[in-house]
MARLUMTI-580003 format. One line per field, with one value per residue (C-alpha): residue number from 1; residue in three letters; x, y, z. Coordinates in pm, whole numbers. Layout:
// MARLUMTI-580003
margu: (NUM ...)
segu: (ALA ...)
xx: (X ...)
yy: (Y ...)
zz: (Z ...)
// end
This chain:
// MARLUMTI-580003
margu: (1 2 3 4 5 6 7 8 9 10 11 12 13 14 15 16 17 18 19 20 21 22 23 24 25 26 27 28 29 30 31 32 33 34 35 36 37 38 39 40 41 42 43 44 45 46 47 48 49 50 51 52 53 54 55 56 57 58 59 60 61 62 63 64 65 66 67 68 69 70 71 72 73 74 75 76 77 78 79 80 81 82 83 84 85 86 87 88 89 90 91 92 93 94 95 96 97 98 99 100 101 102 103 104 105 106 107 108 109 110 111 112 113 114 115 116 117 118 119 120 121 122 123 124 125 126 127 128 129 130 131 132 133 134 135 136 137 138 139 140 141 142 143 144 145 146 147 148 149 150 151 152 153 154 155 156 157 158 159 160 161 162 163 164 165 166 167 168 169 170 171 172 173 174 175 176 177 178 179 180 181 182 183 184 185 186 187 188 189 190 191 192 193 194 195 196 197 198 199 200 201 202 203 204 205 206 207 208 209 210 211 212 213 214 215 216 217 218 219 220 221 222 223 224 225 226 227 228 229 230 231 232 233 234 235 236 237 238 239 240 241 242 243 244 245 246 247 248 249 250 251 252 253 254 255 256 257 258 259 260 261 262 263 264 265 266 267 268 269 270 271 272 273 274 275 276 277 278 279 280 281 282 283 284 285 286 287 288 289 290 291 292 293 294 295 296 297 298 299 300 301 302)
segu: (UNK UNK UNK UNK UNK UNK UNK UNK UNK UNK UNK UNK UNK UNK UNK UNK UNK UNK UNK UNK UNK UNK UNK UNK UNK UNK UNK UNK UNK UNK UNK UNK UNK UNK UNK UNK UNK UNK UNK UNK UNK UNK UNK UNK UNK UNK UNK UNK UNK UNK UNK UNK UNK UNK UNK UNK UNK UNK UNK UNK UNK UNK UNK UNK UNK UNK UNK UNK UNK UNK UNK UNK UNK UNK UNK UNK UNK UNK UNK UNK UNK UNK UNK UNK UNK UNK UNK UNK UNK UNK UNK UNK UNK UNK UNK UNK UNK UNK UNK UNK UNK UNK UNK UNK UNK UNK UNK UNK UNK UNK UNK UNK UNK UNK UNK UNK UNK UNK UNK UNK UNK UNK UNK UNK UNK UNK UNK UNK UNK UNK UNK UNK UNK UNK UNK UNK UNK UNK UNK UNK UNK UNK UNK UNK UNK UNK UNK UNK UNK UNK UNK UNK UNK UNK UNK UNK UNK UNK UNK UNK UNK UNK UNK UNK UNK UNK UNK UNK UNK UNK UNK UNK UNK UNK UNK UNK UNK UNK UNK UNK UNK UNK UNK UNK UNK UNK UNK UNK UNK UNK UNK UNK UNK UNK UNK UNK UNK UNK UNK UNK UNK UNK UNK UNK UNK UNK UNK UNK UNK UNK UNK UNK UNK UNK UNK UNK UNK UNK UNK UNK UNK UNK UNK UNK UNK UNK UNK UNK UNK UNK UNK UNK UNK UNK UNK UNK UNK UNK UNK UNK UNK UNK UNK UNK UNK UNK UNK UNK UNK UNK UNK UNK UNK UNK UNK UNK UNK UNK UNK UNK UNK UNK UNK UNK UNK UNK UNK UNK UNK UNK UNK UNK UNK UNK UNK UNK UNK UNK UNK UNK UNK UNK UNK UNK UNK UNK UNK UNK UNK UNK UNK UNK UNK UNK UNK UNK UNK UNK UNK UNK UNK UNK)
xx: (0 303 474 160 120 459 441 91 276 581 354 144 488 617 266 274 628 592 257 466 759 552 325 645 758 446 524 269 255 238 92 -231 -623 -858 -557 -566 -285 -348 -37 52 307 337 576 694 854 676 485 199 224 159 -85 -118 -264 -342 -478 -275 -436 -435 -668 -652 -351 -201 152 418 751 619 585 259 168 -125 -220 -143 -423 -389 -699 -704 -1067 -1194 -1542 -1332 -1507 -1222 -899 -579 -381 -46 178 218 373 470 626 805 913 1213 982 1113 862 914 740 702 545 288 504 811 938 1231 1087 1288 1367 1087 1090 1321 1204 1459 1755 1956 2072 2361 2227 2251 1900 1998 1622 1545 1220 1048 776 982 1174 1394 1550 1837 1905 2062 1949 2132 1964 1969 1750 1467 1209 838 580 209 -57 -433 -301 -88 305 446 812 949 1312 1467 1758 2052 2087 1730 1673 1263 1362 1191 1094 928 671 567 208 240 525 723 619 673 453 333 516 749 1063 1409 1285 1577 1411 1625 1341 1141 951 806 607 458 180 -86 -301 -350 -644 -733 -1089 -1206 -1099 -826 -527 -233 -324 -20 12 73 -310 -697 -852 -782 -994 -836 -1013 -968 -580 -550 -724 -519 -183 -272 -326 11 212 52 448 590 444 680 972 1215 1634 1715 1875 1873 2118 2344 2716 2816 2621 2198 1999 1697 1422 1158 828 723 525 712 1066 1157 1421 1586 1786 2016 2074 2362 2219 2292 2050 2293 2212 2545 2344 2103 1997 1800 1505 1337 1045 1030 1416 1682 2015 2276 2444 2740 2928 3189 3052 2923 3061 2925 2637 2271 2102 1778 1607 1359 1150 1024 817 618 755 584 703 612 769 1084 1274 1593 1872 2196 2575 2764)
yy: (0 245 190 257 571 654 594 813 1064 1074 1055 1347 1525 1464 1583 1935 1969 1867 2128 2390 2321 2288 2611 2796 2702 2867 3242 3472 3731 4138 4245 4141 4252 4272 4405 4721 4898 5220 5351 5690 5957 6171 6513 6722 7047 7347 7319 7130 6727 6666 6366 6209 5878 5708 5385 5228 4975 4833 4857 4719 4591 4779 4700 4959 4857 4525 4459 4445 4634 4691 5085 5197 5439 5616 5785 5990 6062 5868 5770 5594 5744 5959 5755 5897 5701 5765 5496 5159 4850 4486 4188 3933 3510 3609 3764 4094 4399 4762 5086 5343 5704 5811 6080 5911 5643 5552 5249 5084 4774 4843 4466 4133 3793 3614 3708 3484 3643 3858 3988 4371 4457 4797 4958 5257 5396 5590 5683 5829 6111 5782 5723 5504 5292 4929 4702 4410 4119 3992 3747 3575 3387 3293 3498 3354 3536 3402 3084 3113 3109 3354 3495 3749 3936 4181 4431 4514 4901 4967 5324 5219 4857 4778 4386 4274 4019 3752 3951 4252 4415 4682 4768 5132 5105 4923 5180 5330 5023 5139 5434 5632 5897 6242 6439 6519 6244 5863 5633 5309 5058 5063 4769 4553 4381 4109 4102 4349 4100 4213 4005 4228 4542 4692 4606 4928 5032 4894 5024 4966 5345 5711 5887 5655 5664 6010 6095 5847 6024 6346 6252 6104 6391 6627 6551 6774 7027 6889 6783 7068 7105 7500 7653 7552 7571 7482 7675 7555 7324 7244 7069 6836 6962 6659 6695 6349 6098 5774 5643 5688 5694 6001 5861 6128 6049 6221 6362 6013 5862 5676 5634 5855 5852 5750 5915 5759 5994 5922 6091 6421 6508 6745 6669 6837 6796 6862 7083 6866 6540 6651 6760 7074 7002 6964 6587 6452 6302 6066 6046 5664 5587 5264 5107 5377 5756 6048 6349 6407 6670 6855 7030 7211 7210 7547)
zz: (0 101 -212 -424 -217 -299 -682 -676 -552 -796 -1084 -956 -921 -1252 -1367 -1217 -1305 -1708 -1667 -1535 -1791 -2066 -1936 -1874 -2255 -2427 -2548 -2493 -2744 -2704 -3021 -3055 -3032 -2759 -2510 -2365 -2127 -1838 -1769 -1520 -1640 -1310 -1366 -1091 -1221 -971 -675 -821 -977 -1385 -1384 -1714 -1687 -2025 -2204 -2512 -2755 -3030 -3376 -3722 -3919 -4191 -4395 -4376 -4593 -4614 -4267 -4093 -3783 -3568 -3515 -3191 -2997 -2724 -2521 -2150 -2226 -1880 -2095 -2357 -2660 -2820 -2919 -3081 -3342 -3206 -3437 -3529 -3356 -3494 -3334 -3541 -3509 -3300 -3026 -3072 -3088 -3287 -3283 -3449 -3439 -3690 -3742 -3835 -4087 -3831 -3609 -3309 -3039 -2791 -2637 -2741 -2540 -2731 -2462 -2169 -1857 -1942 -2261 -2387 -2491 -2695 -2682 -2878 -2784 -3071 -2826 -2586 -2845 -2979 -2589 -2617 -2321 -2352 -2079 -1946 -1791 -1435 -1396 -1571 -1397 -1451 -1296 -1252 -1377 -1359 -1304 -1621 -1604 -1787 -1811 -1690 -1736 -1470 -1578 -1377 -1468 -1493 -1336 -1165 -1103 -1459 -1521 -1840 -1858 -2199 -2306 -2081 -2131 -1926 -1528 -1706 -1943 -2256 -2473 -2207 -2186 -2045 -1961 -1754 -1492 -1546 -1637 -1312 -1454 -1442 -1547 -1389 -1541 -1371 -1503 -1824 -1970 -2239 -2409 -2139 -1850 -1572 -1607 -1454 -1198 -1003 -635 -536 -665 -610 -916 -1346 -1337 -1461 -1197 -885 -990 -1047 -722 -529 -647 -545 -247 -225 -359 -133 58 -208 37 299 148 31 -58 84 -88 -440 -606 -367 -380 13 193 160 409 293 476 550 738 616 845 797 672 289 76 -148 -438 -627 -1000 -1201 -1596 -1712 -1455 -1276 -884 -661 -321 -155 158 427 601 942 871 986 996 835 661 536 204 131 -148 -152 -213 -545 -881 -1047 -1236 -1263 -1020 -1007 -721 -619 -247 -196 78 84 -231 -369 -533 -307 -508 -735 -829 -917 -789 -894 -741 -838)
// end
């Protein structure tokens, strides 16, 4: 009886591990119908946050050189009736997807599943004014989704901690890969659907809705209030001025987004930064509190 307990058991074994191989083999395409993408861009250059939360899909096939593409839309209309045709996107055999802007003949690398860890993913991203940022890959890994494996790449020189994953795309952003923070800007997805049906919604979030995310950022940012660097520029010294209610992070990028410092806040706290452990020049920086971005900013060493 114990040993046909025991072969039960190794069968059922070998069963969920050929599923999961076999599952974890399947490649789960981007471009395709019946998806649909709401992504947040979230801009803080004055005392009051740029919310721009959008939805990207995908309509009707047309050929372009040859090559076919879907038409890309994108719509911030929260009633979904008015869509903009922004450009055109194609994947091909080799799992790599392009884009390109309606306005432009030049398309480029937006995703490439077709990598091992170590790989230099050169993206250019056409949406994003042709940003050029390679990638190089950490890890890769399956994720599950609705029960689904699916996989999933993580880069090590990504500036937001980006991961891809098969049929979703970019934690940025369907259209927003390698995208480096140096602008006062970011972008996170926020959810992603197929044939009107959630499949993906960030964990950081509890709705796939404009207005519930737009509302729940403001409400978050309202620390921009509290959070200062006096004086700006900064020719001597500059203190960091934080009236925040809970631990966070500040992360100082140089102009080619590359992390210097990182600076630990207790909540509500001052400190002092100094002249002297910066170059001349203009950094960026980033508050995190919670996993989550609480304001960003810039400031300038004379």
């Amino acid at each position: 009886m114990k040993k046909i307990f025991k072969y039960i058991s190794v069968l059922a074994f070998l069963l969920i591990c050929t599923n999961y191989i076999l599952t974890a083999q399947i490649y789960y395409p981007i471009v395709d119908y019946n998806k649909r993408w709401l992504s947040l861009e979230t801009c803080i250059w004055g005392p009051n946050p740029i919310l721009n939360p959008y939805y990207i899909d995908f309509f009707d096939d047309t050929i372009i050189n040859s090559e076919t593409y879907l038409k890309v839309y994108k719509c911030v209309d929260t009633s979904l009736l008015e869509w903009n045709h922004i450009g055109f996107i194609r994947e091909n055999t080799e799992k790599k997807i392009f884009y390109k802007s309606k306005l432009s003949n030049e398309e480029g690398l937006l995703y490439d599943f077709n990598v091992e860890i170590g790989d230099t993913i050169n993206v250019i991203n056409t949406f994003l004014n042709n940003l050029f940022h390679p990638l190089i890959v950490l890890n890769i890994d399956s994720i599950l989704i609705n029960n689904v494996y699916r996989k999933r790449i993580s880069f090590t020189n990504s500036f937001n901690n980006e991961s891809w994953t098969e049929g979703i795309g970019s934690t940025l952003g369907i259209l927003n890969s390698s995208f480096a923070d140096t602008s006062g800007c970011s972008y996170e997805l926020i959810c992603h659907l197929e044939n009107d049906s959630l499949l993906y919604l960030n964990p950081n979030y509890s709705s796939c809705n404009i207005l519930d995310i737009t509302n729940s950022i403001k409400k978050k940012l309202n620390n921009k209030n509290i959070f200062k660097i006096y004086p700006n520029p900064i020719t001597e010294n500059s203190v960091i001025i934080s009236g925040l209610n809970n631990k966070a992070l500040m992360k100082v990028y140089n102009i080619n987004g590359k992390i210097i410092k990182t600076y630990k806040i207790q909540g509500n706290q001052t400190i002092n930064i100094g002249r002297d452990k910066f170059s001349s020049g203009f950094y960026f920086y980033k508050v995190i509190m919670d996993n989550q971005l609480i304001t960003c900013g810039k400031f300038i060493i004379l």
